[in-house]
C-alpha positions as CSV (number, residue, x, y, z in Angstrom):
1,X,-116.9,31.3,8.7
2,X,-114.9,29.0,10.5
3,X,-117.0,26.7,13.2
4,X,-114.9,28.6,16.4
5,X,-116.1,32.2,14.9
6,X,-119.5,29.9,14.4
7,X,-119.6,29.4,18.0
8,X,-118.7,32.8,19.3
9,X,-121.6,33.9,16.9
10,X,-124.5,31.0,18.6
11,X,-123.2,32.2,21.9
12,X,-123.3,35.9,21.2
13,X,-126.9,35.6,19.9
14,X,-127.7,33.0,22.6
15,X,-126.9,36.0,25.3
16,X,-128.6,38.6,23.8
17,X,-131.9,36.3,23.6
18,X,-131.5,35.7,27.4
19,X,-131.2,39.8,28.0
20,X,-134.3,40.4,26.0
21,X,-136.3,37.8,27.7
22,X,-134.8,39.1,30.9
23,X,-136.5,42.6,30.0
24,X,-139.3,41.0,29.1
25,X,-139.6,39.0,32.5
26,X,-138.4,42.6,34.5
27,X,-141.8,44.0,32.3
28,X,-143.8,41.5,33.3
29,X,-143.4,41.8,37.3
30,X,-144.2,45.6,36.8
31,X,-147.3,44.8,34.9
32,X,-148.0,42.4,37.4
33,X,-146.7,44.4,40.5
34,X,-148.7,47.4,39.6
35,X,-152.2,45.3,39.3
36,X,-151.2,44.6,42.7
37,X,-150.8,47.9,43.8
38,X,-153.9,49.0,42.0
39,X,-155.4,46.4,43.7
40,X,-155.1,47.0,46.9
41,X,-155.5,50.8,46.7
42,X,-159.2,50.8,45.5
43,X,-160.5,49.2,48.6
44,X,-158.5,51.9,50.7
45,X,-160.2,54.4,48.4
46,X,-164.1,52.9,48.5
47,X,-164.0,52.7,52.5
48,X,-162.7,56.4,53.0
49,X,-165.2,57.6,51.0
50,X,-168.2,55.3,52.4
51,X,-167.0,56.6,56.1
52,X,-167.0,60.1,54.9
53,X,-170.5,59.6,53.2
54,X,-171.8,58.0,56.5
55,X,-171.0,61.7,57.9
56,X,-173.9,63.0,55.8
57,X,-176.4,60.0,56.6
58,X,-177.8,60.8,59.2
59,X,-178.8,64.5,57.8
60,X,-181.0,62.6,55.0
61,X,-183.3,61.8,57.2
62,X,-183.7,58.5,56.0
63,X,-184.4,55.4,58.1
64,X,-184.9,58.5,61.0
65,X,-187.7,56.8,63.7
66,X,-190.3,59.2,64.5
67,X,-189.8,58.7,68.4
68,X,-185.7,59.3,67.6
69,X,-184.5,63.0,67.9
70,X,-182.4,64.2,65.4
71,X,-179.3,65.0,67.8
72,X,-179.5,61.2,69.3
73,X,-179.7,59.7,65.8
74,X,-176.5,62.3,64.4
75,X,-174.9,60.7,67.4
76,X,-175.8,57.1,66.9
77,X,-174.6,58.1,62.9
78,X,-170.9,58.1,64.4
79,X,-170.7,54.3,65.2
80,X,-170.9,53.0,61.4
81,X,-168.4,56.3,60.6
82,X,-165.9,54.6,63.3
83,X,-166.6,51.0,61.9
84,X,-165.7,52.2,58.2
85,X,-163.2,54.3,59.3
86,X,-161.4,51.3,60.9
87,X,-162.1,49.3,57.7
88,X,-160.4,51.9,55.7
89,X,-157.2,51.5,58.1
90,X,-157.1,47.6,57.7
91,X,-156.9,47.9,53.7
92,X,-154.2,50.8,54.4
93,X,-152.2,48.0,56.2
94,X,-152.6,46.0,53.2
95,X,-151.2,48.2,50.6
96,X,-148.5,48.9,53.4
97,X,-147.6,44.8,52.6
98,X,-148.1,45.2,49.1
99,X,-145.5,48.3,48.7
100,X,-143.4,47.0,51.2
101,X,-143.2,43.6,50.6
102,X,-140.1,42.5,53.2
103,X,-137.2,42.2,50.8
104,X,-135.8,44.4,48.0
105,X,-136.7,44.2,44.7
106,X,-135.2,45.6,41.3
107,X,-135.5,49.0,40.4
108,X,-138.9,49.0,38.3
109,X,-141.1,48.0,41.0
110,X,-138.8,49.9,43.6
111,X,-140.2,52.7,41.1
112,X,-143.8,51.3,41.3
113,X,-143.3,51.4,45.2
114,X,-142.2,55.2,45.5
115,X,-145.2,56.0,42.9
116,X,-148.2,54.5,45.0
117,X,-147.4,55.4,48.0
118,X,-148.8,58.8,48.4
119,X,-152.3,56.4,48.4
120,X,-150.9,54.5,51.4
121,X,-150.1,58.1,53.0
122,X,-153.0,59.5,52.0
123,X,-155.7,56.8,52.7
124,X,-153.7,56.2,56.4
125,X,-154.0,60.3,57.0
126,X,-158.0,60.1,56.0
127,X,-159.1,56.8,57.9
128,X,-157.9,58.4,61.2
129,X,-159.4,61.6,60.9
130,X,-162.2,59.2,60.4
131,X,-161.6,57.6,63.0
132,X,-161.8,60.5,65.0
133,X,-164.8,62.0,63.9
134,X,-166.8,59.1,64.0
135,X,-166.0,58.6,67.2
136,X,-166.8,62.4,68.5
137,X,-169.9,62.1,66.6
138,X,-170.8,59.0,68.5
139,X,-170.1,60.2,72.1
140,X,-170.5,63.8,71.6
141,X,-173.0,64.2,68.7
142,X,-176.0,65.0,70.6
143,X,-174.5,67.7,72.4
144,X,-174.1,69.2,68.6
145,X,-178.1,69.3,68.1
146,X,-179.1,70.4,71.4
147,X,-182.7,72.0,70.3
148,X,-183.3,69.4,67.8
């Protein structure tokens, strides 16, 4: 082998090293991009489901005063539903950043993007019905439970 075929030979190798770690740094902002997106979807997830469980509080009975009627402390129950409910919305607006980062990125973690976000649809669609209930409970609630 003759030191130009040499050459063309380092160089060829040379290039093919730099693809592979290209992959390999293309893999690594997936990885990374996706513990991201995970990330941000599990708060979105715990808050919908604590404003939804606050929905059912106030028929435990629990913490219930014995001078407080049932249909004033249902209605009273729809404040904390509003306030998680609102939570829920402000970790929906961050995994709206996180999937939508302001500039366009290579096709993996456009990918990752169009994979999440059903959660960012989903968890926006759930906080304000939420939102909504709570806040019926809380000025309406009474008028629910008349007789009790």
């Amino acid at each position: 082998m003759d030191e130009d075929q040499l050459r063309r030979h380092k160089a060829l190798f040379l290039r093919e090293v730099q693809e592979q770690v290209k992959m390999t740094d293309v893999d690594q902002q997936a990885i990374d991009y996706e513990k991201l997106i995970r990330g941000a979807i599990w708060p979105v997830v715990l808050w919908c489901v604590i404003a939804i469980a606050a929905v059912g509080f106030p028929f435990t009975g629990w913490l219930l005063p014995s001078s407080e009627r049932f249909a004033s402390w249902f209605a009273r129950a729809g404040a904390p539903v509003t306030i998680f409910a609102l939570i829920a919305q402000t970790r929906v607006t961050r995994l709206a950043d996180v999937l939508a980062p302001g500039h366009f990125g290579r096709t993996a973690l456009n990918n990752l993007r169009d994979k999440y976000r059903w959660w960012k649809s989903a968890g926006n669609a759930v906080a304000i019905f939420m939102t909504i209930v709570g806040t019926v409970m809380w000025a309406y609630g009474d008028l629910f439970w008349n007789g009790r």
